[in-house]
C-alpha positions in Angstrom: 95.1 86.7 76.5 98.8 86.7 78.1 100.7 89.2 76.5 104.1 88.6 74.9 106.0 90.6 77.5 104.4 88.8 80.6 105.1 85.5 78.5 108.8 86.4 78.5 108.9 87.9 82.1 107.4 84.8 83.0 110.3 82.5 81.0 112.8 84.8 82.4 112.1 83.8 86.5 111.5 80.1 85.5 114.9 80.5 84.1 116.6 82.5 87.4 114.5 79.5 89.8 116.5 76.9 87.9 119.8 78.6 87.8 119.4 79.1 91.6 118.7 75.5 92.6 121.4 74.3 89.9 124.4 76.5 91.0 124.5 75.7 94.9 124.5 72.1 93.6 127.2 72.6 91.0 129.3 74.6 93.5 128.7 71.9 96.5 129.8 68.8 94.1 133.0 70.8 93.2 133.7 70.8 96.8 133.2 67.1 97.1 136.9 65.6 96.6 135.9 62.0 96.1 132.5 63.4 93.8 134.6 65.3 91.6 137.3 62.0 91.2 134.5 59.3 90.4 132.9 62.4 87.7 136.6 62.0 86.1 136.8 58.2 86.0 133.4 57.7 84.9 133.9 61.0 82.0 137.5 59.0 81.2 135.6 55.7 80.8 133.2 56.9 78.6 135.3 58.9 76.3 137.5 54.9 76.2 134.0 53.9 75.1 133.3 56.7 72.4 136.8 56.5 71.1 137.4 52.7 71.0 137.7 52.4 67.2 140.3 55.1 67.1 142.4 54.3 70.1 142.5 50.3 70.5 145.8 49.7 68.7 143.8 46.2 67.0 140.9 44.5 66.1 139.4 43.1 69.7 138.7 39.6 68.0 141.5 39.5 65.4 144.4 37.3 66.1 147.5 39.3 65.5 150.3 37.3 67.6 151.2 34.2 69.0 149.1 32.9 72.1 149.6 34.5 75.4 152.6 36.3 75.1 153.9 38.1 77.7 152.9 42.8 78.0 155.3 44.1 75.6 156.1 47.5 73.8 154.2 46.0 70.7 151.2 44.7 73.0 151.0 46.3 76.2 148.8 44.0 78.3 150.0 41.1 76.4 147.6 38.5 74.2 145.0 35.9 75.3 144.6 32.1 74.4 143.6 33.1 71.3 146.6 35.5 70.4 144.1 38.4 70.3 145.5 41.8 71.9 143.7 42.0 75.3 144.3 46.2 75.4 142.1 46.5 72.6 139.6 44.1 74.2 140.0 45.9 77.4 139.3 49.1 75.5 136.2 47.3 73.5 134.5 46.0 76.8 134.2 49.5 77.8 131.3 49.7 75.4 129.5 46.4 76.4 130.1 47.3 80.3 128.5 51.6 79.7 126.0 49.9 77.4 124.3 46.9 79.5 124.4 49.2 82.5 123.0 52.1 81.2 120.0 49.8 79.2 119.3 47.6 82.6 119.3 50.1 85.2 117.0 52.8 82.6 114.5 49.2 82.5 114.8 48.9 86.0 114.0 52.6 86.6 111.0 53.2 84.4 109.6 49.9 85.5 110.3 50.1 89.0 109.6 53.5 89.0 105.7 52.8 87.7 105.1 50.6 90.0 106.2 52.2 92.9 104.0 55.7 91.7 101.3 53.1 91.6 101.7 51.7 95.0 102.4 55.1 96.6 99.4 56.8 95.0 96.9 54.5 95.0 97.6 53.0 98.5 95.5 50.4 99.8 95.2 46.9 98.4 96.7 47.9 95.0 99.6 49.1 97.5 99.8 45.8 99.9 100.0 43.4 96.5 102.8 45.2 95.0 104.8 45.5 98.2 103.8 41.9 98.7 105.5 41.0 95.0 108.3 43.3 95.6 109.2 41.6 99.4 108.7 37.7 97.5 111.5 39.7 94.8 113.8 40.7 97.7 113.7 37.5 99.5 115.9 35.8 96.6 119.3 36.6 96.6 119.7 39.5 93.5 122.2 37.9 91.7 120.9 34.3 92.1 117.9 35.6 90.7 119.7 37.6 87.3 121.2 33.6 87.1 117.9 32.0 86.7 116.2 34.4 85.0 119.2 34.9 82.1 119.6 30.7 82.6 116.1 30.7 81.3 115.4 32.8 78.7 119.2 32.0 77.3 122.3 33.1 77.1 122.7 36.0 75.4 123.6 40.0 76.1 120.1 41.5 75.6 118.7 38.7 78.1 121.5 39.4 80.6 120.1 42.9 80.4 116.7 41.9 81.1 117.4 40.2 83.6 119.7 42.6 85.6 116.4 45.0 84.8 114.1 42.7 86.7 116.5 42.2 89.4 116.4 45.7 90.1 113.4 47.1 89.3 112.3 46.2 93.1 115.4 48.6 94.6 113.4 51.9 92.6 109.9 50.5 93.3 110.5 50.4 97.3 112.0 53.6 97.2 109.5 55.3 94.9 106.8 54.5 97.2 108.7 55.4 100.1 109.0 58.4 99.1 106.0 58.7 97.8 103.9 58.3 101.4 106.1 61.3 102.6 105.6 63.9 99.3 101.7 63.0 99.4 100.8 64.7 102.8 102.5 68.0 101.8 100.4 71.1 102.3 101.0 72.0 98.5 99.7 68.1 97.1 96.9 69.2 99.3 96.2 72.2 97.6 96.9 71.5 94.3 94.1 68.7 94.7 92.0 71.6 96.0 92.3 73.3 92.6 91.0 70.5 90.9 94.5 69.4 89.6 94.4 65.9 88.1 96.5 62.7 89.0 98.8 62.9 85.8 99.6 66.8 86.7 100.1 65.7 90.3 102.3 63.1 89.5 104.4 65.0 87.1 104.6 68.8 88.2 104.2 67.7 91.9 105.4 63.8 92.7 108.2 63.4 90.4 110.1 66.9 90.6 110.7 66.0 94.8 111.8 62.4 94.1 114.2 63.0 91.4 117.2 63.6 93.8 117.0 59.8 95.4 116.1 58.7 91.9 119.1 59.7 90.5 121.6 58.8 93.5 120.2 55.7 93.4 120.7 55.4 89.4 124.8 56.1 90.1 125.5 53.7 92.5 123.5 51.2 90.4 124.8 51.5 87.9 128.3 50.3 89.3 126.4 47.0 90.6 125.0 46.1 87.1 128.2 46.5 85.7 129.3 44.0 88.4 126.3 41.8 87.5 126.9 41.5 84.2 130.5 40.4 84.7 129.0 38.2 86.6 126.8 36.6 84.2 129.1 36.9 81.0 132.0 35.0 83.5 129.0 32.2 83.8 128.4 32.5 80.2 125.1 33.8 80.8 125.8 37.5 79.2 127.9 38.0 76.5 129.1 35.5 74.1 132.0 34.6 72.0 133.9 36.8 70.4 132.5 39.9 71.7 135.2 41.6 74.3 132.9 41.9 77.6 135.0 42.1 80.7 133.9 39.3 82.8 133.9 37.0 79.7 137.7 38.0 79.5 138.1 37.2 83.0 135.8 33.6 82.6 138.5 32.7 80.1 141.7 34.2 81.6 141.0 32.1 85.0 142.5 28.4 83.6 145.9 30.2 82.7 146.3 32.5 86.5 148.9 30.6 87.2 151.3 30.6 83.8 149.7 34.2 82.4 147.9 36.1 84.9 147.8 39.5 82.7 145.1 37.9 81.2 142.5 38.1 84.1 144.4 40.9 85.4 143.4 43.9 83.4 140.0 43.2 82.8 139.5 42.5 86.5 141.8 46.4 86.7 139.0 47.6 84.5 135.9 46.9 86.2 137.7 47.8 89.3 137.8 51.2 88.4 134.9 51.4 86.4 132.8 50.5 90.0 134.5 52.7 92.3 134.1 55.6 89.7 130.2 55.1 90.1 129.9 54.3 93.7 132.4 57.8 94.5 130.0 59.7 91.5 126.9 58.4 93.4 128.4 59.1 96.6 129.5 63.1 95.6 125.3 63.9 94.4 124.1 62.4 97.7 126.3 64.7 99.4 125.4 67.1 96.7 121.6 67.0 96.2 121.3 66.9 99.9 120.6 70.2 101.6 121.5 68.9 104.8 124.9 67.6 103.6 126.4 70.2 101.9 128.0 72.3 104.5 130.2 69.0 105.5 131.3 68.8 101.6 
């Protein structure tokens, strides 16, 4: 029976491996400029998010003013064609933007994910079907496909989410496998299969600890493209509807007055604009980060 002492000894250098791995990553993503810029846009965005009901001056679908009037000290961005104040829908859309990307590109990780652990693990025709489905995914145009797939099951946010999910579930199972093929011919799979380790204990102390750091690169950056996509889809009327205060609804609608009142597809278009680039320069800083071979040029 393990004694309480080698119990904690053994707690204790679990605790000194992680603190070792984490700090040179800590230290090599506070040396990465741009990194450390996108952390502060997407932690600023997020707090907008949290904070909405306290800091939006109004309701986001309350009419408070006359149509479209002009940024002011009362209303700073100015109001739509529906004399709603369109800084406190800005600040509002924050919410739908964090929220449909974080619940589309999780779907599209655990799903894509699975399969590409399947694919990768199994290998042979189990392997050549899935890459098969996943090429015949790739060959349509991503955000032609989000259109049809949201055009069929109907407009609404929770489709639009389910089908940016789909969309990129393909983009994790492709890389999954890939890296996959390389993990599964190290020495240590070998001998941890020697030891009579089963497949659910390979996969999860072995597999999935040494593809984490693409896993979650790849998570930043798509996270800025499903943002993008579901601006997309709510400026088609695909995503979210009437009155709710999503970004690229605010931009569908501002377009017919661009030429008499262009503040109204101005700072919602400002918005995702800075919401993107704080992603792509996050996901960008933990390559360069997680990277061993990159850090000495951060």
């Amino acid at each position: 029976m393990t004694s309480p002492s080698a119990l904690t000894d053994t707690h204790t250098r679990n605790l000194a491996i992680r603190r070792r791995r984490t700090l040179p990553f800590i230290a090599a993503l506070s040396r990465n400029i741009p990194g450390v810029a996108g952390l502060v846009i997407i932690a600023l965005v997020v707090l907008t998010a949290i904070l909405a009901p306290i800091i939006s001056p109004y309701s986001p679908t309350a009419q408070v003013s006359r149509r479209l009037l002009e940024p002011g000290a009362q209303y700073l961005l100015g109001t739509d064609e529906f004399g709603r104040d369109i800084l406190s829908r800005v600040i509002h859309g924050s919410r739908i933007s964090l929220y449909v990307g974080a619940v589309s590109v999780g779907l599209a990780l655990v799903s894509g994910s699975i399969m590409g652990l399947i694919a990768g693990y199994v290998g042979g025709r189990v392997d050549t079907l899935l890459m098969r489905l996943i090429d015949m995914l790739f060959a349509i145009p991503s955000l032609v496909l989000a259109i049809v797939i949201a055009g069929l099951l109907g407009p609404s946010l929770t489709n639009a989410m389910i089908a940016i999910g789909i969309v990129y579930a393909p983009i994790y199972t492709r890389l999954v496998r890939g890296e996959m093929l390389v993990v599964r011919n190290y020495a240590y799979i070998e001998a941890a299969r020697a030891i009579g380790v089963g497949h659910i204990g390979l996969i999860l102390r072995h597999f999935l600890p040494n593809i984490a750091a693409p896993l979650i690169i790849q998570t930043s950056l798509l996270l800025s493209t499903a943002i993008l996509a579901e601006a997309a889809l709510s400026f088609l009327g695909l995503g979210a509807q009437p009155p709710d205060p999503s970004w690229g609804a605010m931009l569908g609608s501002g377009r017919r007055f661009m030429e008499l009142t262009p503040w109204v597809a101005i700072a919602p278009g400002i918005a995702i604009v800075i919401t993107v680039l704080g992603f792509n320069l996050l996901g960008d800083g933990l390559r360069d980060a997680l990277d061993p071979r990159l850090r000495g040029n951060t």
